[in-house]
N, C-alpha and C positions, 0 to 999 in steps of 0.2 A: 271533134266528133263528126263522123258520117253523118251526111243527110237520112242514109235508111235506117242506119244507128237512132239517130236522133226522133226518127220518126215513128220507130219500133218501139224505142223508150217511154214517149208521150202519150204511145196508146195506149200499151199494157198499164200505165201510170192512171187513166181517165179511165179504165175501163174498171180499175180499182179503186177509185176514186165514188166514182158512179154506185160500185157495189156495196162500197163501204166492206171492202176485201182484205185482210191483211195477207200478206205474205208467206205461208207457212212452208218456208221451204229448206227445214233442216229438222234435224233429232235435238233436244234437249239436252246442253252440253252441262257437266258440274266442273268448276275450277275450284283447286282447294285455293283457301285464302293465307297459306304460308307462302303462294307464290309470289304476293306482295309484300312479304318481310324477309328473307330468307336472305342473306348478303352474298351466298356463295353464289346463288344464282342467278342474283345480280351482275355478279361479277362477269358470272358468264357472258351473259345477253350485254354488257356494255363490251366485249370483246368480239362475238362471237355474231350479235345482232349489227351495232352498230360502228366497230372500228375496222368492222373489214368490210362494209356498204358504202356504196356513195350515197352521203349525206350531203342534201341540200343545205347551203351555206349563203347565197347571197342571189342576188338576180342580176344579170348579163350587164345591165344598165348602170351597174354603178363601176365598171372595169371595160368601159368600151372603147376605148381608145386604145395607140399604144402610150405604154409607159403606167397606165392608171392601173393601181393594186389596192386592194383592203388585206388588213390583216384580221384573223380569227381565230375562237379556240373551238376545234373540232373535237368532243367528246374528249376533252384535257388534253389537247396537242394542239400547240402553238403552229397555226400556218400563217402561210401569205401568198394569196391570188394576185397573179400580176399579167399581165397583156403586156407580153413580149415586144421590141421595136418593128419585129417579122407579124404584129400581129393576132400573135395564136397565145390564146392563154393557159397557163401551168400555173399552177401550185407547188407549192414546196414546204419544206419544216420550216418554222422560222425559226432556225438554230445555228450558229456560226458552227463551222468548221474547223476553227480555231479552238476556241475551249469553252464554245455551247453557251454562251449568252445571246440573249433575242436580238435578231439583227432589227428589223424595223419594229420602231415603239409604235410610230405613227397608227391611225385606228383604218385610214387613206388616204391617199394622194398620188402625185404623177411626180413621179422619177425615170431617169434611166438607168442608173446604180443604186443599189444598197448598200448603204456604211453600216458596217457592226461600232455601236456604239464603245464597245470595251477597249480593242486594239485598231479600230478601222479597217480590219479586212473587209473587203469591197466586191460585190458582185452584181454582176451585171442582171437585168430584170427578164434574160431568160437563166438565172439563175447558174450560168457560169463564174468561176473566179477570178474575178478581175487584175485584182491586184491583193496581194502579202504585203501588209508593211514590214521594211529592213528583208527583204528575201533573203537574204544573205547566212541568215539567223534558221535558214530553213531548208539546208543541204537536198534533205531525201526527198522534200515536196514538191507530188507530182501535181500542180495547179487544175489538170484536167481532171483530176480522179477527187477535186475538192470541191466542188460547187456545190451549191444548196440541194439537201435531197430531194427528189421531185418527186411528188406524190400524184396516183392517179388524181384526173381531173376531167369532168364532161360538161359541157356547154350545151344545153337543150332548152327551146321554150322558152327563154330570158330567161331559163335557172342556170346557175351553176353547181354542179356535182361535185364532193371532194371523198376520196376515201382517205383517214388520216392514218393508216399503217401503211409504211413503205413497203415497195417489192410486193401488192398484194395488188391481184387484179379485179375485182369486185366482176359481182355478175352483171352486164352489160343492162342497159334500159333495156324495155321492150319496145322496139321501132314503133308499133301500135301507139304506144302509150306516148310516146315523142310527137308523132303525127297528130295525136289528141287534143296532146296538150297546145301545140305552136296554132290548132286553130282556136283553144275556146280562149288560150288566155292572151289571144291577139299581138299585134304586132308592140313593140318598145314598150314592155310592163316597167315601170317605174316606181318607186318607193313614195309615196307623199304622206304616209304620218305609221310612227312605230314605238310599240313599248313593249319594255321587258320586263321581267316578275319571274320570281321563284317560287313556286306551290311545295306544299308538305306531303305530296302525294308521288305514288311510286309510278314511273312514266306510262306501264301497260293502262292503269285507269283513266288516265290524260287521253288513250287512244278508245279506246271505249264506249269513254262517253261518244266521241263521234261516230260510233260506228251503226247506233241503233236510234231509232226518233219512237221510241215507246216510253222514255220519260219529255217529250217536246209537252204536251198538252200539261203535266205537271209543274216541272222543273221550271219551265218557259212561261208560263202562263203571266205574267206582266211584261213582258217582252214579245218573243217571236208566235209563240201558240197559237194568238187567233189568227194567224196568216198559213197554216199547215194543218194536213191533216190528219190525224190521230193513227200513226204506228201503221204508215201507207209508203214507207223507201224502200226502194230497189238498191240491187248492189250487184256487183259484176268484177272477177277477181281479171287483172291484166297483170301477168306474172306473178312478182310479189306485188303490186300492187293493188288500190280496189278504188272502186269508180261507185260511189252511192249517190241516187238520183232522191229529192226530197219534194214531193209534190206539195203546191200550193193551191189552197181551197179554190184559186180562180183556174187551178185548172178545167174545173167545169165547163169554164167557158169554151173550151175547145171544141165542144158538142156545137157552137153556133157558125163553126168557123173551118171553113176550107183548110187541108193539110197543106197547100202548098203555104198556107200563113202563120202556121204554127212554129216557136219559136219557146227553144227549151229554154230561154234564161228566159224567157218573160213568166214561166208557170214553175218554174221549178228553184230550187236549189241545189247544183253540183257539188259533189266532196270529194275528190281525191285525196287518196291516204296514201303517200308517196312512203314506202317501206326504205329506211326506216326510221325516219325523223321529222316529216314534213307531214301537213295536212293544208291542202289549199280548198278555199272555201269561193269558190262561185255564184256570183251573186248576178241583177241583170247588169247594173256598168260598169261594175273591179271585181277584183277577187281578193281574200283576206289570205295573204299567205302566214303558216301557223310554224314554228321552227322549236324543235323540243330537244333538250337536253338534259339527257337523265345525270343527275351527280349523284348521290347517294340514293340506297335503297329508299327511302320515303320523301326524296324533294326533287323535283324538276325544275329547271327553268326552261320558260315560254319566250319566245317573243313572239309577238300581232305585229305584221306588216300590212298595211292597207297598201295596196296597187292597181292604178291604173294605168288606163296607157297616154304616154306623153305625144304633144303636139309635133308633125313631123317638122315646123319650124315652130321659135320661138318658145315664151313658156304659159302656163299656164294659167287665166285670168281667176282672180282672186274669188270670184264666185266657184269656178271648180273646185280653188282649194280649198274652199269652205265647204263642199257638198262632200267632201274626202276627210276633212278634218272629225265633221259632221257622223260617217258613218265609221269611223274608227271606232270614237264613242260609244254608239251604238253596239259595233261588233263587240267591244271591250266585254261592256254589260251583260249583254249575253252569254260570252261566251265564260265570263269570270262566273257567272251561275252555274256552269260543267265543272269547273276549275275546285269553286268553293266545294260543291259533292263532295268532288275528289278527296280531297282533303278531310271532309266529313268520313268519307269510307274509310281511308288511313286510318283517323284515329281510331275507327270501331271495332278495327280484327283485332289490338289486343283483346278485348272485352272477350271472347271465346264465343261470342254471341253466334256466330256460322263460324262452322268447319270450310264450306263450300259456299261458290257462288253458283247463282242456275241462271243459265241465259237459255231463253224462250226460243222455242220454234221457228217465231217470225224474226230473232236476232241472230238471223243465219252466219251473216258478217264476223259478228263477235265469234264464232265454233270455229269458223275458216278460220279465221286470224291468230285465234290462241292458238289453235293444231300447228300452224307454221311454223312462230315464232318457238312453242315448245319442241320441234322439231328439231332445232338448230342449237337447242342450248341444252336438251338431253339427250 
């Protein structure tokens, strides 16, 4: 973030703080609540939202070298991220070209070929084909026009970007949003503690909940609550995506203190909601990267990545990891109190109990974002 960014942010933030001001800065939106059971139009949004997006899939640091690849399932497509001998990292289908069994089982590691398990056809880890076992068996085969398909792929920030439909060019980041990101989430982001969990709830509620802090002082109230202020975040749309600013009660203190010392991780919580699968949570010494996969109309799976940044030598003394192991916990807790809702909400629209949901004035975020996404899937 810009310093006059940053600085602009803090004010408006304190000055609302100060007022005990909420945000009103939209119209009263109604969602019907068939849009969380409906399977066709599930169907859509998991083709139409997320298999023709770059969906964030992993961070730069575990594919830094050459030869080092992880394999993943992007919205039920088998890939595998690999950093080429040249360097440059691609993705591709994890699909033999032979007769379509998964070439790398591995989950990651460092090679510079891949064996297809089945018959051994072999490719190199820029995803060219190496070798046909028995060629000879293979007249018409043009080896160039066989290698693994290669799916787009961006590298930004320590993330990695994957779109899992071939041949499909996804709408590019936003530079802005690039430049944002490489300064707040600092140099070598590294993984040090992660779990994964499937919820019963339909992935737009998973988004939701982070979009608005008007349930924080209920929902939170044994956890984060007394450290925030009551229904007081800012949000700011950067492309498809959105940037919400979440003050914390000491931002008061800012009233005692020179701007040149002010300093948005120390008063705040950032949330980027990376369109259309990610939500990274900024905190003051990591950030909680959030990865969502919708599989059926009412269950998602999450993973919680805790990340900081790694030592530029050596590694990291066992009190760090304990202060990371520490706030994973933490984040888990909390953030499984949004999760649990969820899931509470799921089960209620049978009941007929709401036709619609209403999001409020000051949950300008939640109006922007449903407009988009139903934009793209009606």
């Amino acid at each position: 973030m810009k310093r006059a960014k940053e600085l602009d942010v803090l004010t408006t933030s304190l000055e609302m703080a100060v007022a005990k001001r909420r945000p009103l800065d939209g119209d009263e939106t109604l969602v019907p609540v068939t849009d969380y059971t409906d399977t066709e139009r599930f169907a859509r949004e998991r083709e139409r939202v997320f298999r023709h997006g770059f969906n964030v899939v992993t961070l730069s640091s575990r594919v830094a070298g050459p030869g080092d690849f992880v394999t993943a399932d992007v919205v039920g497509t088998p890939v595998v991220i690999a950093r080429g001998d040249d360097g440059r990292l691609r993705s591709f289908l994890n699909v033999c070209r032979h007769r379509g069994a998964t070439v790398e089982l591995r989950a990651e590691g460092r090679c510079k070929r891949f064996v297809c398990p089945y018959h051994a056809w072999t490719y190199n880890n820029d995803g060219t084909l190496h070798r046909a076992r028995h060629p000879e068996g293979f007249p018409t085969l043009k080896p160039q026009e066989h290698g693994l398909v290669e799916l787009a792929c961006r590298e930004a920030a320590g993330l990695v970007f994957v779109c899992p439909t071939p041949r499909v060019t996804p709408e590019p980041l936003p530079q802005a949003l690039v430049d944002e990101l490489e300064v707040m989430l600092g140099p070598r982001p590294t993984a040090y503690a992660s779990t994964t969990r499937t919820w019963q709830a339909n992935w737009k509620l998973i988004v939701e909940g982070g979009l608005e802090s008007y349930h924080f002082s209920v929902a939170h109230k044994d956890t984060i609550a007394p450290f925030f202020g009551d229904t007081l975040s800012l949000w700011e749309r950067i492309g498809w995506h959105l940037r919400s600013v979440l003050p914390k009660r000491s931002i008061l203190e800012l009233q005692k203190m020179a701007k040149g010392q002010w300093n948005i991780r120390d008063h705040t919580h950032v949330l980027y909601t990376i369109h259309p699968n990610a939500m990274i949570l900024l905190q003051k010494s990591h950030f909680d990267l959030i990865l969502m996969t919708p599989l059926t109309v009412d269950t998602t799976q999450i993973e919680v990545v805790t990340v900081g940044t790694a030592p530029e030598v050596g590694e990291l003394s066992g009190q760090a990891r304990a202060f990371f192991t520490n706030n994973h916990g933490f984040s888990l807790r909390t953030l499984d109190e949004d999760f649990r809702i969820g899931e509470q909400i799921q089960r209620g629209i049978p009941t007929s109990a709401n036709t619609h949901f209403r999001f409020a004035r000051f949950e300008g975020a939640l109006s922007d974002w449903r407009r988009r996404i139903d934009n793209l899937v009606e």
